[in-house]
C-alpha positions in Angstrom: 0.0 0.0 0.0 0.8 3.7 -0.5 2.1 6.0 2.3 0.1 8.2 3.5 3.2 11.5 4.3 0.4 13.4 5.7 -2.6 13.1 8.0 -5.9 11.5 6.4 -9.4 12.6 8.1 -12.3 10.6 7.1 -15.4 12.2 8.2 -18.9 10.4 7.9 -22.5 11.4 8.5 -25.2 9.3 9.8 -28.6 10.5 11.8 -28.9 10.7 15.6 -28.3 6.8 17.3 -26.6 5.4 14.1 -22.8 6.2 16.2 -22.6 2.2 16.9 -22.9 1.2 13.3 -20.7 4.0 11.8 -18.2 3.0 14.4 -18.5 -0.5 13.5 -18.3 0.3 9.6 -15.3 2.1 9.8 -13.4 0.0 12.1 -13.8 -2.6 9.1 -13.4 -0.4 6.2 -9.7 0.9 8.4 -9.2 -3.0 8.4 -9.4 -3.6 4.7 -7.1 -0.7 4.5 -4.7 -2.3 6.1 -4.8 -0.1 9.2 -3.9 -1.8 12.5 -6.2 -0.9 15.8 -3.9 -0.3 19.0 -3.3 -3.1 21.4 -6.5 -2.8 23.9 -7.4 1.0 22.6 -8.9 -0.6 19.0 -9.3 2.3 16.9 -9.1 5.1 19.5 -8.9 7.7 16.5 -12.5 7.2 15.5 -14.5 10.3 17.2 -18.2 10.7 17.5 -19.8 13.9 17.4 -21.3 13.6 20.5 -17.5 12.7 21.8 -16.5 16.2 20.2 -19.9 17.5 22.0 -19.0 16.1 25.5 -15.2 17.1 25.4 -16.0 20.6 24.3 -18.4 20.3 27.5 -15.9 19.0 29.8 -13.0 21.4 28.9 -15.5 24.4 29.3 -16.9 23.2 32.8 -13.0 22.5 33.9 -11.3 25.6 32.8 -14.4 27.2 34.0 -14.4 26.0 37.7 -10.4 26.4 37.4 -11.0 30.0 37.1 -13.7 30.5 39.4 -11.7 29.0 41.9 -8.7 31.0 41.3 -10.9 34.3 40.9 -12.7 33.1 44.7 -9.8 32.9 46.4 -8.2 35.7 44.9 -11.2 38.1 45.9 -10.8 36.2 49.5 -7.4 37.3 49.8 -8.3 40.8 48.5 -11.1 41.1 50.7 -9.0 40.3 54.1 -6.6 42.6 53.0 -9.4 45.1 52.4 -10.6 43.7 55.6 -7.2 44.6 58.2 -7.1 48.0 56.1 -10.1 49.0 57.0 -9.6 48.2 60.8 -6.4 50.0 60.8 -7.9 53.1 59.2 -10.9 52.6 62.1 -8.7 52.4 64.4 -6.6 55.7 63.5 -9.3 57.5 63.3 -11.0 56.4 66.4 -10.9 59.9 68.1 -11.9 62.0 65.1 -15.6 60.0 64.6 -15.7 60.3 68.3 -15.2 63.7 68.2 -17.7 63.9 64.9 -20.3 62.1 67.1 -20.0 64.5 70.0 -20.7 67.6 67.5 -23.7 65.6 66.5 -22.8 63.5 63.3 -25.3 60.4 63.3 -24.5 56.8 63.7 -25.4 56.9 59.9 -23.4 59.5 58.7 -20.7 58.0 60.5 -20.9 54.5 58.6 -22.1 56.3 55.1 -18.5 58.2 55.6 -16.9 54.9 56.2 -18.2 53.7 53.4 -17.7 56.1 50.8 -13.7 55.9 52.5 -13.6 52.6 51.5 -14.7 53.0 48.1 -12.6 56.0 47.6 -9.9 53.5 48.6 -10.6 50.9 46.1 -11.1 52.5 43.1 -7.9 53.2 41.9 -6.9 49.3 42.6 -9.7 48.3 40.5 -9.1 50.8 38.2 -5.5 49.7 37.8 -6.5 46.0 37.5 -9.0 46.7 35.0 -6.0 48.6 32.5 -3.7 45.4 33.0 -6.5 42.9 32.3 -6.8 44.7 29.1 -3.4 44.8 28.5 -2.9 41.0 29.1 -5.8 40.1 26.8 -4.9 41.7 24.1 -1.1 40.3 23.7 -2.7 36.5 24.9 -4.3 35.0 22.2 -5.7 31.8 24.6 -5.5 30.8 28.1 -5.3 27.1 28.8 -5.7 26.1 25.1 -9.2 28.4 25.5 -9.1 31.6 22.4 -9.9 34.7 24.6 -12.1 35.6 20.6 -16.1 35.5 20.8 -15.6 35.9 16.7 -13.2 38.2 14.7 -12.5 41.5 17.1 -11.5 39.7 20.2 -13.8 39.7 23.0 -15.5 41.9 21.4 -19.0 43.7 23.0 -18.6 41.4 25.7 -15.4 43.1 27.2 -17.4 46.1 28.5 -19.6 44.3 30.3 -16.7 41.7 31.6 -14.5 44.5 33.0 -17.8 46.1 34.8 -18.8 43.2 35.8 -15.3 42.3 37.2 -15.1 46.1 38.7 -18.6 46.2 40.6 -17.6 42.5 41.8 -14.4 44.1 43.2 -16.0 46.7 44.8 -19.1 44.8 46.5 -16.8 42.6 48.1 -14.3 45.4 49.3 -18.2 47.0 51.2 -18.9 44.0 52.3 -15.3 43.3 54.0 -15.5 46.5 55.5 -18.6 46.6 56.8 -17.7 45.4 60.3 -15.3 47.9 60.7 -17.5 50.5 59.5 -20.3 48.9 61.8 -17.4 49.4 64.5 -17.1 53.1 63.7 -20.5 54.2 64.3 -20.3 52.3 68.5 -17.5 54.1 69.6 -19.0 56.0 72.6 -17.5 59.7 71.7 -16.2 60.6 75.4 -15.0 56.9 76.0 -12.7 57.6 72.7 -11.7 60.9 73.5 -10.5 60.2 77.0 -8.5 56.9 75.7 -6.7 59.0 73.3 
């Protein structure tokens, strides 16, 4: 027989169910050819669509998760950061909310200013992140064998919504890690601070 000096695909088409008797057919028509099967693997080669379906599957629900779970803890570790920033700041400024509280700033004021501090603090990290995200996407053409292209402009209309996405994410979780120590804040008895300073 003839070699073959490159690869040789051989594609069939057969309705729904009929996978078992393509199989079969081919397996055969390879033998004829001449074409050994591999000790214990028999033709290995031969893929279903439905194999091409469930892979596709599997890769996207494993380099999903992969990433979740590297995004999860990497918003943990941001968030206690955030977290012992926020109860350092607190804790500095321990005698000015007491002294706001004695000229009659409420309990709410007290934690909206927290707030808005944490925020303020935040933003710039985000923003930063967001701008090397960008950066990194567009000179990485995949990630884990995965094309970072939703057709022929990149990520195209999807990256807006990604980064703001990603950014209100960021945030929410920097609130929500400081909201003990803003919570904090707003108990300090104002003559019980002044004096311990």
């Amino acid at each position: 027989p003839e070699d073959f000096t490159s690869t040789v695909h051989l594609i069939t088409r057969g309705a729904p169910g009929d996978e078992p008797k393509l199989r079969a057919a081919l397996e055969v028509a390879l033998k004829e050819m001449g074409v050994e099967p591999v000790p214990g693997v028999a033709f290995g080669a031969i893929v279903t669509g439905q194999d091409l379906l469930d892979k596709s599957l599997q890769d996207l629900v494993s380099e999903g998760t992969a990433v979740g779970v590297a995004g999860g803890l990497v918003l943990l570790l941001a968030a206690l950061g955030i977290l012992g920033v926020i109860g350092f700041m607190v804790a500095s400024r321990t005698k000015e909310i007491a002294v706001r509280m004695a000229l009659g700033s409420t309990r709410m004021r007290v934690f909206r200013m927290m707030l808005y501090d944490i925020v303020r603090l935040v933003v710039p990290g985000v923003a930063a992140g967001l701008v090397i995200g960008a950066v990194i996407i567009r000179m990485t053409s995949e990630i884990m064998g995965t094309p970072l292209t939703l057709g022929p402009d990149g990520v195209g209309v999807m990256e807006p919504v990604i980064y703001a996405g990603a950014a209100a994410i960021a945030i929410a979780a920097a609130i929500l890690a400081g909201l003990p120590a803003a919570r904090r804040a707003t108990k300090v008895p104002p003559m019980v601070a002044i004096k311990a300073e």
